[in-house]
MDAnalysis code that builds the backbone (N, CA, C; Angstrom):
import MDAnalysis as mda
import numpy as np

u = mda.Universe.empty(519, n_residues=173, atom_resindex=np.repeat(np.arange(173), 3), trajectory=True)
u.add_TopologyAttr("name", ["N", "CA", "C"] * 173)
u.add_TopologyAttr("resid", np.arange(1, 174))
u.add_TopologyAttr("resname", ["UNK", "UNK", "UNK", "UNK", "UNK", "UNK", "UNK", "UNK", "UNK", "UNK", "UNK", "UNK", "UNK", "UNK", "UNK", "UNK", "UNK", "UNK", "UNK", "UNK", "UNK", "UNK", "UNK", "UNK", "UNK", "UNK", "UNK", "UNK", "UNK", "UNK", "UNK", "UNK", "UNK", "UNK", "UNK", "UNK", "UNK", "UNK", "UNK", "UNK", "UNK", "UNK", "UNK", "UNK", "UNK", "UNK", "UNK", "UNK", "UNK", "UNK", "UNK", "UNK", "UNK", "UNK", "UNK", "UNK", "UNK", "UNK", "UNK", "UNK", "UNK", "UNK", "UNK", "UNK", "UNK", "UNK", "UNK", "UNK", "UNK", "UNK", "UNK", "UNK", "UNK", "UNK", "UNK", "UNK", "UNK", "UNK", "UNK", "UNK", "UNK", "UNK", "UNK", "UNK", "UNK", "UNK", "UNK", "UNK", "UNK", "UNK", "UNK", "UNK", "UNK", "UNK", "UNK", "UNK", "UNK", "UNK", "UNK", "UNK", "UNK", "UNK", "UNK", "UNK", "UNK", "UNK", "UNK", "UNK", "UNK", "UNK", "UNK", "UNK", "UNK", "UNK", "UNK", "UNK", "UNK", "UNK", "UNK", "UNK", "UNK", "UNK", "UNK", "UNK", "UNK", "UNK", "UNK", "UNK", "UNK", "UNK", "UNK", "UNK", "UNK", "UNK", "UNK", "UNK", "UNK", "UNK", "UNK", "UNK", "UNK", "UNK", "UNK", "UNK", "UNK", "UNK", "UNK", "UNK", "UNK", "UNK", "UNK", "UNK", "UNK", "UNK", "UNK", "UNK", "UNK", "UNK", "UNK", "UNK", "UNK", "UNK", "UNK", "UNK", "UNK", "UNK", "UNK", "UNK", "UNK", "UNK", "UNK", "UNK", "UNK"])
u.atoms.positions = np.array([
    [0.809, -1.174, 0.000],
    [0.000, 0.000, 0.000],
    [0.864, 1.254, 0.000],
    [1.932, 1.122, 0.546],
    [3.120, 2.169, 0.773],
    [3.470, 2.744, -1.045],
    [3.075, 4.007, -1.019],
    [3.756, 4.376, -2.242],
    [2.668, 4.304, -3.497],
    [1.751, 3.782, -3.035],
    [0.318, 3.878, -4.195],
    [-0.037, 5.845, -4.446],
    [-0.152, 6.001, -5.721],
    [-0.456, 6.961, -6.253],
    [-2.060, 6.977, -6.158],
    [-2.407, 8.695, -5.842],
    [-3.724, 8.607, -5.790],
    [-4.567, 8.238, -6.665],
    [-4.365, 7.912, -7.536],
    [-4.876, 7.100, -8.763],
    [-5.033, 5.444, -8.535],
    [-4.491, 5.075, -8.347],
    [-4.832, 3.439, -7.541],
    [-5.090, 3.705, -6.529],
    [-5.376, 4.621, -5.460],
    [-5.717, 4.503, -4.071],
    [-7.222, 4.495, -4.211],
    [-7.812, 5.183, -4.626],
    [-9.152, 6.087, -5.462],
    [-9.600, 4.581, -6.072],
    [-9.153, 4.239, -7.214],
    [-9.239, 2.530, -7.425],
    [-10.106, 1.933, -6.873],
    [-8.845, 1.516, -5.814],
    [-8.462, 0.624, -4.709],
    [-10.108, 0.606, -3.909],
    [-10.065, 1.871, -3.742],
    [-10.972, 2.237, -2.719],
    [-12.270, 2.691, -2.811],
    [-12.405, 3.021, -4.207],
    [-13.799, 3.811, -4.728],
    [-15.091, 2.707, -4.167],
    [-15.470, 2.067, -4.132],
    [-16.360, 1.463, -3.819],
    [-16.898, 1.370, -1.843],
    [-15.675, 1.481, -1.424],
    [-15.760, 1.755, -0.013],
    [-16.147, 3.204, 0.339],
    [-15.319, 3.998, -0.409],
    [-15.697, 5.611, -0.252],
    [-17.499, 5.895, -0.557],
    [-17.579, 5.256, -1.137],
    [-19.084, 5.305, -1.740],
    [-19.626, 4.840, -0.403],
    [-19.534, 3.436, -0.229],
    [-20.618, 2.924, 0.785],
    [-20.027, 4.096, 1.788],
    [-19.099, 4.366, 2.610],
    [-19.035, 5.026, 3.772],
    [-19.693, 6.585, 3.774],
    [-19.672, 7.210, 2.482],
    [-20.361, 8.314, 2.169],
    [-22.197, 8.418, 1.931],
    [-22.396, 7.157, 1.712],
    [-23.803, 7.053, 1.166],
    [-24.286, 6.908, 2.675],
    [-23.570, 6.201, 3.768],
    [-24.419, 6.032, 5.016],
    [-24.795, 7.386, 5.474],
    [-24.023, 8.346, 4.888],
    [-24.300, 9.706, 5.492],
    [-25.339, 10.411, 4.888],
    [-25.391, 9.999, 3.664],
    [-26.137, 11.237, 2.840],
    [-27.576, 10.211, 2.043],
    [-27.334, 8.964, 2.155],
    [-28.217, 8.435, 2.173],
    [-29.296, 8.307, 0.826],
    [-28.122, 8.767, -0.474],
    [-29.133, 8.476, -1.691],
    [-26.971, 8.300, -2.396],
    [-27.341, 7.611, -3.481],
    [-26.745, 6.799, -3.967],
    [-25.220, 7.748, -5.167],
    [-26.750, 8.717, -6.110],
    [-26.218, 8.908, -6.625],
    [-25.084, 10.374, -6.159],
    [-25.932, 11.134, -5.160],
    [-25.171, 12.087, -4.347],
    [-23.879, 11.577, -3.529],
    [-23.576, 9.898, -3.260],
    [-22.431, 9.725, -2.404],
    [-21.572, 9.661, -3.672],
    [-21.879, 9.040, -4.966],
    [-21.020, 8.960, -5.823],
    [-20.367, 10.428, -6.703],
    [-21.183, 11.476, -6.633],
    [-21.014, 12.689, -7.240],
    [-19.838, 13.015, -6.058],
    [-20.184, 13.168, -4.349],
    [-19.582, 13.448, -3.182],
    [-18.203, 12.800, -3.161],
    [-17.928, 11.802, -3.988],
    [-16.187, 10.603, -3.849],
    [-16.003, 11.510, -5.133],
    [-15.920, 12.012, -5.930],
    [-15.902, 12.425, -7.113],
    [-15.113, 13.861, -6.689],
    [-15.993, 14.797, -6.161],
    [-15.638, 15.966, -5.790],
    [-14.333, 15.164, -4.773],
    [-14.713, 14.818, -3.868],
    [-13.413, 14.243, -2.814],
    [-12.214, 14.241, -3.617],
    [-11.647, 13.721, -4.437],
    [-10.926, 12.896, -5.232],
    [-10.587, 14.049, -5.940],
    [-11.278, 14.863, -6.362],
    [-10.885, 16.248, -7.028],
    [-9.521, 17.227, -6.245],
    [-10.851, 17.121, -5.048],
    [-10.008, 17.945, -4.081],
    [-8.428, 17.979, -3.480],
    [-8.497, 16.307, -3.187],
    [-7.345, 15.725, -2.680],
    [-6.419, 15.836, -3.796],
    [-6.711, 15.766, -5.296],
    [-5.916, 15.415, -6.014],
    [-5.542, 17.483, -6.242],
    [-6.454, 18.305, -6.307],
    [-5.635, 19.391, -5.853],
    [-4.556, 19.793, -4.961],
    [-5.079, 19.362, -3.912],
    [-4.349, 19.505, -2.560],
    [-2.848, 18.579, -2.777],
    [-2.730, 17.897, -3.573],
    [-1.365, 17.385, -3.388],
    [-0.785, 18.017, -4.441],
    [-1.474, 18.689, -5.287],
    [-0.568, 19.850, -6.108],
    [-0.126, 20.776, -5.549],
    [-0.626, 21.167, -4.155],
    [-0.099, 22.044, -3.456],
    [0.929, 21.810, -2.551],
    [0.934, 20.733, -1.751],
    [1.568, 20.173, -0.757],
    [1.661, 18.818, -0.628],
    [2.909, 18.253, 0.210],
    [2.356, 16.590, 0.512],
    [2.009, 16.601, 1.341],
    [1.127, 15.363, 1.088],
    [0.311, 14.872, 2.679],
    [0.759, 13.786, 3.192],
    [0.975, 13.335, 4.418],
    [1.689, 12.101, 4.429],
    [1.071, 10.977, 4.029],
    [-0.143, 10.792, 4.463],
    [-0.789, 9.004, 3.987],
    [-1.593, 9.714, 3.200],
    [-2.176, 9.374, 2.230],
    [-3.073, 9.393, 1.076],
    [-4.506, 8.921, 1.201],
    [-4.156, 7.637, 2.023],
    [-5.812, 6.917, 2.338],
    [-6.487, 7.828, 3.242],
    [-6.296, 8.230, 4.475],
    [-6.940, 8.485, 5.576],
    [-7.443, 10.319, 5.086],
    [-6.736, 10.658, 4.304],
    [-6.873, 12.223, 3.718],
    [-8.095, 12.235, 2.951],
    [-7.993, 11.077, 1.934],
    [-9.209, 10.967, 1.372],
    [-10.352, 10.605, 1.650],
    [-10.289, 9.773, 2.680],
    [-11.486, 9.839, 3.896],
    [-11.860, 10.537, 4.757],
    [-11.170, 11.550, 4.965],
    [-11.578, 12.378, 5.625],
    [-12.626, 13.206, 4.667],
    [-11.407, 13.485, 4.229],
    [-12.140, 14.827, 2.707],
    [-13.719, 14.159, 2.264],
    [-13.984, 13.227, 1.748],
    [-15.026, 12.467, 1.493],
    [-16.138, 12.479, 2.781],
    [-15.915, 12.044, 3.981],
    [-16.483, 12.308, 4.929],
    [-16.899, 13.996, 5.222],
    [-16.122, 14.927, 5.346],
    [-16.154, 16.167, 5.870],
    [-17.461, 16.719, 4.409],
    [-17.174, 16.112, 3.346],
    [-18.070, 16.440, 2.425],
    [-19.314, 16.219, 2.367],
    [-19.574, 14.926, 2.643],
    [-20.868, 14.417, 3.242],
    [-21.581, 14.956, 4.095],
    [-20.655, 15.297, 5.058],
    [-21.424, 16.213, 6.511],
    [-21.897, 17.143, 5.770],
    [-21.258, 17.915, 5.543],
    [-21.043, 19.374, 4.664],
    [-22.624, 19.295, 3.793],
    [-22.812, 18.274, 3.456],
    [-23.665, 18.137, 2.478],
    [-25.168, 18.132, 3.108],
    [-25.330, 17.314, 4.257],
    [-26.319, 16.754, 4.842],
    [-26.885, 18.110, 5.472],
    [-25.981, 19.019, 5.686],
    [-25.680, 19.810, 6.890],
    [-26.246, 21.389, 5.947],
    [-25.880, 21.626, 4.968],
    [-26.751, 21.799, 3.562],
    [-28.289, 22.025, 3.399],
    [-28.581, 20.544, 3.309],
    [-29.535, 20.089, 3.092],
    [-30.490, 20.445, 4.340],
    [-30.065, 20.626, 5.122],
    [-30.926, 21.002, 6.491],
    [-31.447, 22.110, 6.698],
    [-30.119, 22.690, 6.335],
    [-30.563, 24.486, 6.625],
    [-31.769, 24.517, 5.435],
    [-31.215, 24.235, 3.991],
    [-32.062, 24.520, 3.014],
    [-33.747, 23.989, 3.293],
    [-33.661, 23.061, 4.128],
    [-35.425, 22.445, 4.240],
    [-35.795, 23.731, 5.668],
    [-35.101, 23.512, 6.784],
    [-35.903, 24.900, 7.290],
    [-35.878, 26.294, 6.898],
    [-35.327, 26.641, 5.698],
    [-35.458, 27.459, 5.395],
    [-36.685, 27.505, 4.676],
    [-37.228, 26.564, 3.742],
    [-38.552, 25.983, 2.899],
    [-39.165, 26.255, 3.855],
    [-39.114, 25.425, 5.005],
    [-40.155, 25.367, 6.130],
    [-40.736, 26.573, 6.578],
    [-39.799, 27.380, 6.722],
    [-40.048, 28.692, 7.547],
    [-39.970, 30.112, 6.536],
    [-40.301, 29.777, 5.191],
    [-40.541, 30.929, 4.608],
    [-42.089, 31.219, 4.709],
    [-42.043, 32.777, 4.404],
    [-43.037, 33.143, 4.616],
    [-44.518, 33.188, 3.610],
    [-45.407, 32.509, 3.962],
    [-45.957, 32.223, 3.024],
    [-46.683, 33.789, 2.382],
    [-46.805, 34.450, 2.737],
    [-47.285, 35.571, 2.064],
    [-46.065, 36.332, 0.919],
    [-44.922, 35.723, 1.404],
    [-43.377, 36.369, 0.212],
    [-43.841, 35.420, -1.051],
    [-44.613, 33.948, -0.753],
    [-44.203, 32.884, -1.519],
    [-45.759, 33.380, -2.349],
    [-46.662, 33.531, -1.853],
    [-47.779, 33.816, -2.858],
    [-47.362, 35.146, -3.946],
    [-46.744, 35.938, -3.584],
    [-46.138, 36.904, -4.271],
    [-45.264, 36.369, -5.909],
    [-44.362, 35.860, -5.525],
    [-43.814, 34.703, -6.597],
    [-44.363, 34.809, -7.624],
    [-44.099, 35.200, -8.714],
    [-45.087, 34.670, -10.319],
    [-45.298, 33.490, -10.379],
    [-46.667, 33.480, -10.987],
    [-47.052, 32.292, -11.429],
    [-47.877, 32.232, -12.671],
    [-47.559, 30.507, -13.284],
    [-48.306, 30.866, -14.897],
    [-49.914, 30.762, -14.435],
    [-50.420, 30.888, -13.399],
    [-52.054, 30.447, -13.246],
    [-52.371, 31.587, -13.246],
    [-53.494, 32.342, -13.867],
    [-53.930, 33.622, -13.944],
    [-54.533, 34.166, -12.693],
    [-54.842, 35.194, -12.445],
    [-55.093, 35.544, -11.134],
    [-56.484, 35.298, -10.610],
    [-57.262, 35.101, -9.620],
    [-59.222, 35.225, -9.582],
    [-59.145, 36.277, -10.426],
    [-58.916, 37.150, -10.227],
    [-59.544, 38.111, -10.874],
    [-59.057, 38.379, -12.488],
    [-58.247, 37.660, -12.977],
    [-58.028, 37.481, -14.127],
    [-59.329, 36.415, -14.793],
    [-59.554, 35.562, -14.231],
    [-60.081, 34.160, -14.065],
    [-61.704, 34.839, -14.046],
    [-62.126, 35.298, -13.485],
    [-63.718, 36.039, -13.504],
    [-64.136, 36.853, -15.051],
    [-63.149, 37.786, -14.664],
    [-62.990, 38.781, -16.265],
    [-62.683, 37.707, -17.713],
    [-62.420, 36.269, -17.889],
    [-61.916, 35.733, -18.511],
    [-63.701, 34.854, -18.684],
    [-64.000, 34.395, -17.801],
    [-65.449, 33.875, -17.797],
    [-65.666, 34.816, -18.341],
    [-66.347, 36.101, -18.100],
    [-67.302, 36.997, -18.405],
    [-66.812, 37.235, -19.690],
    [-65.814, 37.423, -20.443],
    [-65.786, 37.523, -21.857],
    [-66.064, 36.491, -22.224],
    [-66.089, 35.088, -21.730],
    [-66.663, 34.093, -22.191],
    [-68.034, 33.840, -22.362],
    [-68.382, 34.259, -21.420],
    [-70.276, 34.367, -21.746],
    [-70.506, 35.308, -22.688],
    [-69.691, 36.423, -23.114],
    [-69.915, 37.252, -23.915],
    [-69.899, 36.731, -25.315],
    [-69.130, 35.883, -25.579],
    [-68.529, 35.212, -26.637],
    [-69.920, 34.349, -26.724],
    [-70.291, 33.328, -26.075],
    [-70.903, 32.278, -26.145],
    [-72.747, 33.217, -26.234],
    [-72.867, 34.336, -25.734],
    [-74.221, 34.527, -25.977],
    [-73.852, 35.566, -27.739],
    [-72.722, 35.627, -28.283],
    [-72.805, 36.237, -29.707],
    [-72.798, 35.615, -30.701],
    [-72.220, 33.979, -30.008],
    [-72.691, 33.055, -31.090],
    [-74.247, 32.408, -31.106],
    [-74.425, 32.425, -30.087],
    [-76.079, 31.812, -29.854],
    [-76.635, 32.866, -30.614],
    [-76.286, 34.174, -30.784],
    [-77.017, 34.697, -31.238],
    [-77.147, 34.848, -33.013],
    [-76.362, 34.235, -33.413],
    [-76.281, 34.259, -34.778],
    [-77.211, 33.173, -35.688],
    [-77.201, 32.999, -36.994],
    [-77.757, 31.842, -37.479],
    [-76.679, 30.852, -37.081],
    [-77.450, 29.460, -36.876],
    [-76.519, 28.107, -37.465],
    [-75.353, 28.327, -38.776],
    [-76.159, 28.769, -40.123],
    [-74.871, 28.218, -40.976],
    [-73.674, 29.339, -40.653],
    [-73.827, 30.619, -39.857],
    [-73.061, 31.399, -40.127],
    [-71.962, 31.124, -39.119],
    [-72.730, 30.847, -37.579],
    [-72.032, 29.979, -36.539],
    [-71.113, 29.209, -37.201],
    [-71.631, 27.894, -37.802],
    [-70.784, 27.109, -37.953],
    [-69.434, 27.473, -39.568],
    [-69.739, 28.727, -40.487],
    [-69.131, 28.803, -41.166],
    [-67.971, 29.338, -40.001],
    [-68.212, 30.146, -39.257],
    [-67.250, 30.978, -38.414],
    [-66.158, 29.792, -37.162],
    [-67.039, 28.973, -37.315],
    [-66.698, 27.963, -36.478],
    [-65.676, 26.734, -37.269],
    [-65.897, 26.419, -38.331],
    [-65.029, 25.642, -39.937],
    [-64.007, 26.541, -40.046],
    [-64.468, 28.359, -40.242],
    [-62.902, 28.970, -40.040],
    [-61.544, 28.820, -39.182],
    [-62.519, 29.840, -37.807],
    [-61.398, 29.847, -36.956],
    [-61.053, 28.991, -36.297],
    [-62.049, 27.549, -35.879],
    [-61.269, 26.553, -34.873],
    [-61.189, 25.533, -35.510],
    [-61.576, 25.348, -36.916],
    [-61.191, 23.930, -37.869],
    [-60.080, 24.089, -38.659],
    [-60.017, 25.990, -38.843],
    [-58.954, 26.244, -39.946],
    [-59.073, 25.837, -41.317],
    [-60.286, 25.515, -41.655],
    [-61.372, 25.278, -42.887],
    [-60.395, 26.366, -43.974],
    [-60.411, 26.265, -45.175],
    [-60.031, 27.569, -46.181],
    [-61.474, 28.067, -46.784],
    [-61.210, 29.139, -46.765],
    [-62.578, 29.609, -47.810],
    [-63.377, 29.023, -48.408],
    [-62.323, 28.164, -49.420],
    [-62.881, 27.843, -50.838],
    [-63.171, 26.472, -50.334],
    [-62.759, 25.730, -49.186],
    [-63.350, 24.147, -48.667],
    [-64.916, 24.619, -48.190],
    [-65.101, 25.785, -46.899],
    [-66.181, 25.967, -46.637],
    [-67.515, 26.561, -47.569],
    [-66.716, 27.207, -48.229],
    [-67.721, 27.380, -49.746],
    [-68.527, 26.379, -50.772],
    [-67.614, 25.177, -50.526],
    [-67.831, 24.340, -51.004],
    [-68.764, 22.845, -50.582],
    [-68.562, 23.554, -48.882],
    [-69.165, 22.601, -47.717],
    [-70.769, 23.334, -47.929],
    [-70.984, 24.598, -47.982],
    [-72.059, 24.803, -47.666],
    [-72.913, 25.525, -48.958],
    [-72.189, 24.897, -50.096],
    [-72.729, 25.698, -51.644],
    [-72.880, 27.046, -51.886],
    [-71.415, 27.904, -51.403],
    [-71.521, 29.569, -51.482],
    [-70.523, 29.600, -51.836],
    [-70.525, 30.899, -52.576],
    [-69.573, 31.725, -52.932],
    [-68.205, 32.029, -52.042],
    [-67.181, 31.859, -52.366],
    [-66.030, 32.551, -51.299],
    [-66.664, 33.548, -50.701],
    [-66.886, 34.537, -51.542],
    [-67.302, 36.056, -51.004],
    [-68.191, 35.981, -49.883],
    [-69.390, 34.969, -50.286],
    [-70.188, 34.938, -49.477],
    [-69.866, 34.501, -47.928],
    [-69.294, 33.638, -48.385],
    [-68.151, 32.764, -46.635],
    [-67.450, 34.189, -46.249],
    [-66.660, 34.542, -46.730],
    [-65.812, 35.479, -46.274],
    [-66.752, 36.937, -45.522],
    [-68.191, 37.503, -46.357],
    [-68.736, 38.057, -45.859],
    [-69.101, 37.698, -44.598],
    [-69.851, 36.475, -44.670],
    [-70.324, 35.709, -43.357],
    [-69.345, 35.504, -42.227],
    [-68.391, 35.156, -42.515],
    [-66.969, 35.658, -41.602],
    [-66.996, 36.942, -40.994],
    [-67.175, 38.055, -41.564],
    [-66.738, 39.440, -41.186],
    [-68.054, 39.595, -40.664],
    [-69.000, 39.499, -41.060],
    [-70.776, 39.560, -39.986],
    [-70.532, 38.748, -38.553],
    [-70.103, 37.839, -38.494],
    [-69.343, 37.113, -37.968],
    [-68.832, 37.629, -36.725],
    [-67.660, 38.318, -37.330],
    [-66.545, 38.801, -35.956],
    [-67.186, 40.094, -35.255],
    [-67.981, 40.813, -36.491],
    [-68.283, 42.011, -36.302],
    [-69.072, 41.864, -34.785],
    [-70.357, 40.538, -35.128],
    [-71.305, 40.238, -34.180],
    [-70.269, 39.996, -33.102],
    [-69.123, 39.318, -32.685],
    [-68.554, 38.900, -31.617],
    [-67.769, 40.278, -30.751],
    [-67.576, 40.849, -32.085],
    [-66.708, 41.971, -31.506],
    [-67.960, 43.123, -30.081],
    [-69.200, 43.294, -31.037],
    [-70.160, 44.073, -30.688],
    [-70.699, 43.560, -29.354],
    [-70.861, 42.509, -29.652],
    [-70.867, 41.716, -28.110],
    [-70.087, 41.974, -26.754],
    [-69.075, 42.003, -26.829],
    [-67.627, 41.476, -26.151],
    [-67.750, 43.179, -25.745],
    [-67.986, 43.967, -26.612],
    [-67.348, 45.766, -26.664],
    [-68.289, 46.178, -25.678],
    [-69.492, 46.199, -26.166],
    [-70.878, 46.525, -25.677],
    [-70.943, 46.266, -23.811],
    [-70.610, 45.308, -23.742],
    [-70.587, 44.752, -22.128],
    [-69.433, 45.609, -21.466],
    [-68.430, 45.533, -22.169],
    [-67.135, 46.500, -21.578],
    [-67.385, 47.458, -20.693],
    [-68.064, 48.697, -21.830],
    [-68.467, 50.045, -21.178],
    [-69.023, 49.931, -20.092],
    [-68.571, 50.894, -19.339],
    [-69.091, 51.042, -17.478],
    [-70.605, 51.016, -18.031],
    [-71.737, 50.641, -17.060],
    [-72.812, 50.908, -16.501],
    [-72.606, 52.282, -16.069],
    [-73.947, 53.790, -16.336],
    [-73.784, 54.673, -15.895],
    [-75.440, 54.841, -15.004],
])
């Protein structure tokens, strides 16, 4: 063992460093990342200086890392624990707000009473447009009209949705 380079010691030993690190930290792939960094370190540290034994350095280092780690991990969960939940509702989020969420209904009923209010074929030409992505000249052809005529019926169409949607907007006086 006398005179092994940290390169066969590491070897030698990687599988022990693991188990003795994993009892600490207790998931598998973190003791193996933790001998990794170890092994880094040590192999710095003897660019700097010698150390006398090689084995017991690297167990340490490996160990002190583990702690280090666990020790980490602790602060970071009471810190989770003990944040404040009114900082944490603050936080962006992709879910829209209630009050995004109300105003979002209510243009929806707006929407849904401007189509009720239209004819069937014009509904559904407007409906083959924008949510089938229908072309003109297919729905023209679906319902025996003219492009023009589809395309008019389109613009009667949005006009009705628009008038809808606008109309409700304005304050109540």
């Amino acid at each position: 063992m006398a005179g092994q380079t940290l390169d066969e010691l590491f070897v030698a030993h990687r599988q022990k460093l693991v188990w003795s690190v994993f009892r600490i930290v207790r998931c598998s792939e973190t003791a193996e990342d933790l001998v990794h960094e170890a092994y880094l370190r040590v192999s710095a540290a003897l660019c700097e200086r010698p150390v006398g034994t090689i084995r017991p350095f690297l167990y340490r280092t490996a160990r002190n890392l583990a702690i280090d780690h666990v020790r980490g991990r602790r602060i970071r969960n009471r810190i989770v624990a003990a944040a404040d939940t009114d900082l944490l509702n603050g936080v962006a989020s992709l879910m829209p707000s209630p009050e995004r969420q109300a105003l979002d209904r209510q243009r929806l009923g707006q929407l849904q009473a401007a189509l009720a209010g239209m004819s069937a074929r014009r509904r559904e030409i407007l409906v083959r447009s924008r949510l089938h992505g229908w072309s003109y000249e297919r729905i023209a052809g679906h319902f025996g009209l003219s492009e023009s005529a589809v395309q008019k019926n389109i613009r009667v169409a949005l006009a009705q949705c628009l008038a809808a949607m606008t109309e409700k907007d304005e304050p109540q006086v």
